[in-house]
Each structure stands twice: as structure tokens, then as C-alpha cells.
C-alpha positions in Angstrom: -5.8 28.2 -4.8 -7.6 25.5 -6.7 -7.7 22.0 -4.8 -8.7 19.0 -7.2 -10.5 16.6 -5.3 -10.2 12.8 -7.2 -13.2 11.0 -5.3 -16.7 10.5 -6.4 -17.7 14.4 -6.9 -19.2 17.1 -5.2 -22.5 18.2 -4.6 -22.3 21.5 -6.5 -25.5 22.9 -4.5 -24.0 22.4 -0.8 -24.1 25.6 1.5 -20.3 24.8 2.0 -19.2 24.7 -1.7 -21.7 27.2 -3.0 -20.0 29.1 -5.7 -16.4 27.4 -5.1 -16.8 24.7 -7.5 -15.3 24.9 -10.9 -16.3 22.9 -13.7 -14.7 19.3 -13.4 -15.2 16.0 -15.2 -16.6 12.9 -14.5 -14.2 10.1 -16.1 -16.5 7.2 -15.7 -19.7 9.5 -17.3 -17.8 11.7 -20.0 -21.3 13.0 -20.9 -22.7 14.1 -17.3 -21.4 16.4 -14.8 -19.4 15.0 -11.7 -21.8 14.9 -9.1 -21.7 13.5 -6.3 -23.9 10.1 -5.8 -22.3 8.3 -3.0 -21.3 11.5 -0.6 -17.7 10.6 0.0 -16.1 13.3 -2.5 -18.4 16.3 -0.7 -17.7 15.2 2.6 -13.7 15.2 1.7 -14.4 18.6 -0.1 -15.7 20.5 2.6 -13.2 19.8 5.0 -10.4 20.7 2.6 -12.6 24.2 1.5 -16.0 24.3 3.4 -17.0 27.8 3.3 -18.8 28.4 6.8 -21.9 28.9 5.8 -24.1 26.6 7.2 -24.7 24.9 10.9 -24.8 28.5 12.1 -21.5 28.4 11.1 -20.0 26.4 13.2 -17.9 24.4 10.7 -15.6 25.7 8.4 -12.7 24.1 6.3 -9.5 24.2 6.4 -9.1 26.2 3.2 -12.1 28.3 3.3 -11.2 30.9 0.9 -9.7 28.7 -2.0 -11.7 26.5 -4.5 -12.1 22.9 -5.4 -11.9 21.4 -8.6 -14.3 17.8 -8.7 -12.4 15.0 -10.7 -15.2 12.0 -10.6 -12.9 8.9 -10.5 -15.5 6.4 -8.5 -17.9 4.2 -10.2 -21.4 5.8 -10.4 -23.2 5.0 -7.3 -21.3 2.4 -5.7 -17.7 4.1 -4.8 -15.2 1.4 -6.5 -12.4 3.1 -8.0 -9.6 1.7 -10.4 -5.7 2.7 -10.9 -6.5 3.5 -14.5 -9.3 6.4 -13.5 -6.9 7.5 -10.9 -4.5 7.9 -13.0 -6.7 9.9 -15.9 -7.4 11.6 -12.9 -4.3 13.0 -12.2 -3.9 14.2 -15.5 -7.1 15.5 -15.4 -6.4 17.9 -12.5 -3.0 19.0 -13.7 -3.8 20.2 -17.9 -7.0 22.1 -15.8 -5.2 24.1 -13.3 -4.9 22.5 -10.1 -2.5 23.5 -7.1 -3.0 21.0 -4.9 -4.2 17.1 -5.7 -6.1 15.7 -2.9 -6.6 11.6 -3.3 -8.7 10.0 -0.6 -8.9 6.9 -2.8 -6.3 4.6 -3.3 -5.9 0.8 -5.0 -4.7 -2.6 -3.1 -3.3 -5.2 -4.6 -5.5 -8.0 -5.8 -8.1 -5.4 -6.9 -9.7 -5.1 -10.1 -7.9 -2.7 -12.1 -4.8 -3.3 -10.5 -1.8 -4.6 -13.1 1.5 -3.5 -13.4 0.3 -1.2 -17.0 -2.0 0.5 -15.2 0.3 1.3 -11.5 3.4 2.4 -13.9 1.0 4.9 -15.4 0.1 6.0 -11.9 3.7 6.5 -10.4 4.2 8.2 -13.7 1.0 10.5 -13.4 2.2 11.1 -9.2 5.7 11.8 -10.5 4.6 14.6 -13.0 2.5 16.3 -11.4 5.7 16.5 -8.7 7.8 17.2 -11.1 5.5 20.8 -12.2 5.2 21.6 -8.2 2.0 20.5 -7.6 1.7 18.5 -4.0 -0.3 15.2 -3.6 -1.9 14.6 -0.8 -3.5 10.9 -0.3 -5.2 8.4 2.3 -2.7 6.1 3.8 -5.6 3.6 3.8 -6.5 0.9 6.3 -4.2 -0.8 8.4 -4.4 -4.1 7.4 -2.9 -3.5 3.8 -0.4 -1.8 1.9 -2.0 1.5 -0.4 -1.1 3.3 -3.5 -0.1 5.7 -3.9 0.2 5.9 -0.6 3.0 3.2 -0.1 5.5 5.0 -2.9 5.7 8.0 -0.2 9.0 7.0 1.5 10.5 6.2 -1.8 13.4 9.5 -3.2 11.6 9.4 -6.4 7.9 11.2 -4.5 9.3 13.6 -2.5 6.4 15.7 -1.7 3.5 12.8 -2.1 2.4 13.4 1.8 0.3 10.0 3.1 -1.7 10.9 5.8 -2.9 8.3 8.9 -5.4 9.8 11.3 -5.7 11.0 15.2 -9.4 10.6 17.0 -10.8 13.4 19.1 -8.4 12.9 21.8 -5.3 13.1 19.3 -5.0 9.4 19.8 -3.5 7.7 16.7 -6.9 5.9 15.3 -6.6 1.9 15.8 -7.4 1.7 12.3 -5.0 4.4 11.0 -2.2 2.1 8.9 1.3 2.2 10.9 3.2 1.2 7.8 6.8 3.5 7.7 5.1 5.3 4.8 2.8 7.0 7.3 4.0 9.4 9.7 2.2 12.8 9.3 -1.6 12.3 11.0 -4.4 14.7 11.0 -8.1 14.4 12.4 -11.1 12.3 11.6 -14.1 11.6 12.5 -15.1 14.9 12.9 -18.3 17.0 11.5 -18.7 17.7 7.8 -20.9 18.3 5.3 -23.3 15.8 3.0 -25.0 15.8 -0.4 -28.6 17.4 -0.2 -30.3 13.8 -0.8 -28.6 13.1 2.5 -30.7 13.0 5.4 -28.4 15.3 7.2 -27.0 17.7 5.3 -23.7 17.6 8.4 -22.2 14.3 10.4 -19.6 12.5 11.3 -16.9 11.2 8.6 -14.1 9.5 9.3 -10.9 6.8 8.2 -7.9 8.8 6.5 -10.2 9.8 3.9 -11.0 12.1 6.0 -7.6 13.5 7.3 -6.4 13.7 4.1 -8.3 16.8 3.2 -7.0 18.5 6.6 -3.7 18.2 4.8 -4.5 19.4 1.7 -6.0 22.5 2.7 -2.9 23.5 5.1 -0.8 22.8 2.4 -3.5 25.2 0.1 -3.2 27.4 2.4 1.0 27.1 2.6 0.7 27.9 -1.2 -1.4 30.7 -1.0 1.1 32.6 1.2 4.4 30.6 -0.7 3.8 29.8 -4.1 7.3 29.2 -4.7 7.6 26.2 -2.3 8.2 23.1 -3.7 6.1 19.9 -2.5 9.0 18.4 -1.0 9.6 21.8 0.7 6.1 22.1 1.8 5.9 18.6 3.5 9.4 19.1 4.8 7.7 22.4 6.7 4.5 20.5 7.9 6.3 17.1 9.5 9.0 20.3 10.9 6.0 21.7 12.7 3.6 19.2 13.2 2.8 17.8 16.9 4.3 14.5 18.1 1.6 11.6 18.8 1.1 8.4 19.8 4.7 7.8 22.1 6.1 9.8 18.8 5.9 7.7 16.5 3.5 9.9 14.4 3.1 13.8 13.9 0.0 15.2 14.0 0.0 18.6 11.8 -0.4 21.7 12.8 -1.6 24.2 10.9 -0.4 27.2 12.7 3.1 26.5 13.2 3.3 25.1 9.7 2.3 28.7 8.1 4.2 30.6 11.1 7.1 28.6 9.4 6.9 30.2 6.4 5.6 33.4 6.8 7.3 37.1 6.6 9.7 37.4 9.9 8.0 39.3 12.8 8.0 38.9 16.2 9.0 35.8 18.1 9.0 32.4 16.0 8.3 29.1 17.7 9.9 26.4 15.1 11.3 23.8 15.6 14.8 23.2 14.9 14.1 21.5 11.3 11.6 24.2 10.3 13.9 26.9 11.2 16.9 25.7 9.3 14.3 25.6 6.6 12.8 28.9 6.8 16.4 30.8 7.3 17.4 28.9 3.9 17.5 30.5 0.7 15.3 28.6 -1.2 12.6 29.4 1.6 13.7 33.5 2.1 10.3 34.6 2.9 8.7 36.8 -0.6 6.6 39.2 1.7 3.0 37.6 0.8 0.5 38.1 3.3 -3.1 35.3 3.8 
């Protein structure tokens, strides 16, 4: 499984990503390859794929065995982003092969870049990619403000665009994590990942729901690794079926585990709950027989 990560590229020499970087495209510099200069893209892509291989392996992503495709959309060096690169972004990852978009970027309004030309050729991009089974995952952003894409994920039309808020340490609901309707699946930050070389650690702390985005996207790589046939409003069905509740409820936190015991061949005793059941006895999610 090939995870695109829109963000401002990956350090291609990390211990986490060695060798699990494909090729990629930097939109802003056309010319050079998308690494990373600011450290937020390789952070985001080794919690999504991190390979174990460094800290004495002690960390590891969620998606250790898939691959990530770098799709530069932030300005060189200082991490601004604008609808219109997000949206060549999107693009971008679909004509080169991506199964799963991962977006821990987003645009407010009253930004630069943000006109109603440019947000109609996102929800267009968010819808295709949809549309060909592809699953976006994205930031739900601060709290304060509204984010897109984030905010079009309650609406019929983007079934299957997940927003994800975040849980601290404690699996407390962060008091930055947005509480906006469009957020209700929540997944860790502020844990350890991995930096860029010119780093002066090459592991640390990374938080905000840039950084529980990637948690998602790598359950859901993982979801599609052992169901390829799952549809992204399927798959996000599955993970808020099985995901943990949180703060008094009003969130769920996912869970990994449950999510792919949800969809996995039948064996033993299962542990869903009463949504994800309904969903796995269905026909459209009768179990093909794939094993992780």
C-alpha cells in the first residue's frame, strides 16, 4: 500500500523511511526533488509508515510495511500552504498511484490562496479521488477555526473524508483538538517520531492533529492491505464502529485492533461492536480470505 503524504516532504535519507520512499513531486519547485526543509512532512510520514529501525527500535509506524509517496505542497522553507497546491496535490497523488491520501494541511478562511475558484477545485479534487476509492484522511485543525477540507466531512457528498481531532497521553481529548461536529474520530499526538537529519534530534515529540492524522491513515493502509475492496465510506464506517469512546463520548478514539478484527477472515470469538458487526456480516463486507 502506497500512502501519499501532501505536506512539505520527506527526508528520503531517514532510518524510518529508508528505502520506502517512491519518487514524488515537489509542486512549488517542479525542478527539485520534494525534500523535506521544514520537518513537518517526515515527522507525519513516519508515524503513518516508520519502519522500526532506529531508537533501538523502539518506535515504529503504524503502517510499517507499506510505502509513502512525498507530494511537496508547502512553501520552501517556511510551511505555508495554499488551496490551489492542495488541490494539484490531490491530483498528483491519484494519476501516480496512491491508496491512501494523508492531508495534515489544511486552509482557513481569510488566508492567502483561499477563493471560492480555488476551494471548488478542491472539493472537486476530494470528491474524485472518493469517487476511485481512495480514502482521505486530514487534520481537523485547531479549535478556534473552521478547516478544509476538514469541515466538508459531515457533508453526504465526502463520505469517506475521515477528519481526525487528537487524544494526549492519557486519552484525554487535547484542549486544542477542534470540537466542531465534523470531528469525532481522535487518534494520538504528541507522541515520539522521527526528524530530518539537519534536525538536531533525529526523534521527538510532535503533536496537534497533524499528527493524529497519520495514525489514521496508516490503520486505514493497513484496512486496505487486508480489504482492498472496501470502499472509504466503508472503511471509516468500520473505524468509528470500533473505535474507543472519549472524552464523556463525545469522541472516538480509534483503535487499530478492533478496526482490522472487523474486517478480517471469521475465526474464533469477535469482539465488535454492534455497528461493525452488522457491517462485517453484510455482503458488500463478506470477508475475501486475505491474510496481513
Amino acid at each position: 500500500m502506497v500512502v501519499a503524504v501532501l505536506d512539505t516532504g520527506v527526508d528520503y535519507g531517514h532510518p524510518e523511511l529508508a528505502g520506502k520512499v517512491l519518487r514524488g513531486i515537489n509542486l512549488l519547485e517542479p525542478i527539485r526533488a520534494p525534500h523535506d526543509d521544514n520537518g513537518h512532512g517526515t515527522a507525519v510520514a513516519c508515524i503513518a509508515v516508520g519502519a522500526g529501525a532506529g531508537l533501538r527500535r523502539r518506535f515504529r509506524g503504524v503502517a510499517p510495511d507499506c510505502r509513502v509517496l512525498p507530494i511537496k505542497v508547502n512553501h520552501p522553507h517556511s510551511g505555508h500552504v495554499r488551496a490551489q497546491q492542495i488541490t494539484e496535490g490531490v491530483w498528483r497523488a491519484l494519476d501516480m498511484g496512491a491508496d491512501v491520501i494523508n492531508m495534515s494541511v489544511g486552509c482557513n478562511v481569510g488566508e492567502p490562496g483561499f477563493t471560492h475558484e480555488w476551494m471548488a477545485r478542491l472539493a472537486a479534487a476530494i470528491r474524485e479521488a472518493l469517487g476511485r476509492g481512495i480514502p482521505v484522511i486530514c487534520a481537523g485543525g485547531p479549535r478556534e477555526i473552521h478547516t478544509y477540507p476538514a469541515a466538508w466531512a459531515t457533508l453526504p457528498e465526502y463520505k469517506g473524508l475521515i477528519a481526525v481531532g487528537s487524544v494526549d497521553r492519557r486519552d484525554r481529548p487535547h484542549s486544542w483538538s477542534p470540537r466542531w461536529p465534523y470531528v469525532t474520530l481522535v487518534a494520538p499526538a504528541d507522541g515520539v517520531t522521527g526528524f530530518p537529519s539537519y534536525h538536531p534530534r533525529a526523534y521527538g515529540r510532535f503533536g496537534g492533529t497533524s499528527a493524529s492524522s497519520p495514525h489514521v491513515a496508516g490503520v486505514v493502509a493497513l484496512m486496505r492491505t487486508l480489504r482492498p475492496d472496501l470502499t472509504p465510506a466503508q472503511l471509516a464506517q468500520v473505524l468509528l464502529e470500533t473505535a474507543d469512546p472519549v472524552g464523556g463520548g463525545r469522541f472516538r478514539r480509534v483503535n487499530a485492533y478492533q478496526a482490522m478484527r472487523a474486517i478480517a477472515p471469521r475465526s474464533g470469538k469477535k469482539r465488535y461492536t454492534r455497528g461493525a458487526r452488522k457491517a462485517a456480516d453484510s455482503k458488500k463486507f463478506r470477508p475475501q480470505g486475505q491474510t496481513v
